[in-house]
N, C-alpha and C positions, 0 to 999 in steps of 0.2 A: 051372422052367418054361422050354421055349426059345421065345424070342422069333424068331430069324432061323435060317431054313436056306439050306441050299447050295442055288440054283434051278439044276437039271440041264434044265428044258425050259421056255416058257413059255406050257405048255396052259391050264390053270385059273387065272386073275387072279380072285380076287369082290372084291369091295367090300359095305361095311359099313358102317352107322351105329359110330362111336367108342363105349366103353362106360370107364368109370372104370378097370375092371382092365387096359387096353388103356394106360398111362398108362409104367409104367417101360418098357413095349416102345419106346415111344413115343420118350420121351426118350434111349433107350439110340442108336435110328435117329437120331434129329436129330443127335446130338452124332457120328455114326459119319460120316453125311452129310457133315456139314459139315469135317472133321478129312480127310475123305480125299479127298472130291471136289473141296471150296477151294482145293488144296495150288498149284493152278496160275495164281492167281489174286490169292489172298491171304498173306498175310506168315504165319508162325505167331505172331506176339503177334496178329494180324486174328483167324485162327481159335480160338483159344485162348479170347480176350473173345468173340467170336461164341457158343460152342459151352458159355460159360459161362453162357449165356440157360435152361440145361437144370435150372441149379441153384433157380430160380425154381418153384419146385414150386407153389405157389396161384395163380402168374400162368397155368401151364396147366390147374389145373383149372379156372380159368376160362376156357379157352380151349372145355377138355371142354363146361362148361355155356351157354356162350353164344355158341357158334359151332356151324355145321353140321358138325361131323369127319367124313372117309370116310377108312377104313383099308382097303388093298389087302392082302387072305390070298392068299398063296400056300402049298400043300400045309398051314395051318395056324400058319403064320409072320405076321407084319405085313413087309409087305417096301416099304410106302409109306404116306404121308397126306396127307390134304390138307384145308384150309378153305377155308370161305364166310363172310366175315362178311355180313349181309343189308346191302342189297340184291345187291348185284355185287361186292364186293372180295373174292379170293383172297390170304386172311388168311396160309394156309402150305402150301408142299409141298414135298416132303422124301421120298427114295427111299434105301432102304439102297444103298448102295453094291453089295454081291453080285447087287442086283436090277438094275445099268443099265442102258438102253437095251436092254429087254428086254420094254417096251409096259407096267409099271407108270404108269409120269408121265403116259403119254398115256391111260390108261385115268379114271386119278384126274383130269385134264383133262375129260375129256368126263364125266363125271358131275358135276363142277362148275360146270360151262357147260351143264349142262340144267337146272339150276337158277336160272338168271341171266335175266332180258329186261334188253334195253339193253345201254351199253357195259361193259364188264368190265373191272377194274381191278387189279394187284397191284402189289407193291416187290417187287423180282427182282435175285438175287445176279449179278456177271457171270457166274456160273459157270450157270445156270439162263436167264440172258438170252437165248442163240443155242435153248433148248426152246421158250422160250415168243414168240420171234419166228416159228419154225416153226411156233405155232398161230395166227398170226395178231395177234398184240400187238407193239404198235411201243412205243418208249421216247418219252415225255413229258418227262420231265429226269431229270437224275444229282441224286442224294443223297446225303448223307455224316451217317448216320447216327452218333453213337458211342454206343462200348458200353463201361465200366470206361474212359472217356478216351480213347478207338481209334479214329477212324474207320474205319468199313466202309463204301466206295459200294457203292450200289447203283442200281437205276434204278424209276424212276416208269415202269409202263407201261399201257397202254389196247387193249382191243379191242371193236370194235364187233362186234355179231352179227350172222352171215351168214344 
């Protein structure tokens, strides 16, 4: 099965309710995500424990069953995703790498915030920070999360709806 294609244009974005079999594309993007887009930000032991979050396999199917998932198809690919945990918090979003700044993030963005009233809330990598100040969310505090004994900051942040 391929999960990720080369995106030559970026006519067709859909989105998607998440589906079980949608799960190693899934994990395969988070770990690619994170490993290549990090590089600028985070140490590689940071990214390494980060990206080891993949190996957690029942903590995403729970992620699958008890969160909103939207997957971003491109030509038949997953080239994005993103959660909701209910009410307002943006649980995860994660864009392959071949797909950047390419209108995936912002598309899985506004499908997540039509689903929200009130303020909207995520923990935002610095590397994703300068996207999601672009939609409107300002940083609440720095966190320092760890992961395998690592810290990772990241930030608290908040947006009210316009």
């Amino acid at each position: 099965m391929v999960y990720f294609c080369r995106m030559h244009a970026p006519e067709q974005i859909s989105l998607r309710p998440a589906v079980p079999a949608d799960l190693p594309a899934m994990l395969s993007l988070f770990r690619a995500a994170i490993l290549t887009a990090g590089t600028a930000d985070y140490s590689p032991k940071q990214l390494a424990a980060w990206a080891s979050s993949a190996d957690d396999v029942p903590r995403w199917e729970g992620y699958l069953r008890d969160l909103d998932v939207i997957v971003a198809v491109v030509d038949g690919c997953i080239a994005g995703f993103g959660a909701l945990k209910a009410p307002a918090h943006i649980e995860l979003m994660y864009v392959h790498p071949d797909y950047h700044r390419r209108g995936v993030a912002g598309k899985l963005m506004e499908a997540l915030l039509a689903k929200t009233e009130g303020p909207v809330t995520a923990h935002v990598s610095k590397t994703a920070r300068p996207f999601f100040e672009r939609q409107g969310f300002i940083v609440v505090e720095a966190l320092f999360p760890e992961r395998q004994g690592i810290v990772i900051s990241n930030y608290s942040m908040r947006r009210a709806n316009w």
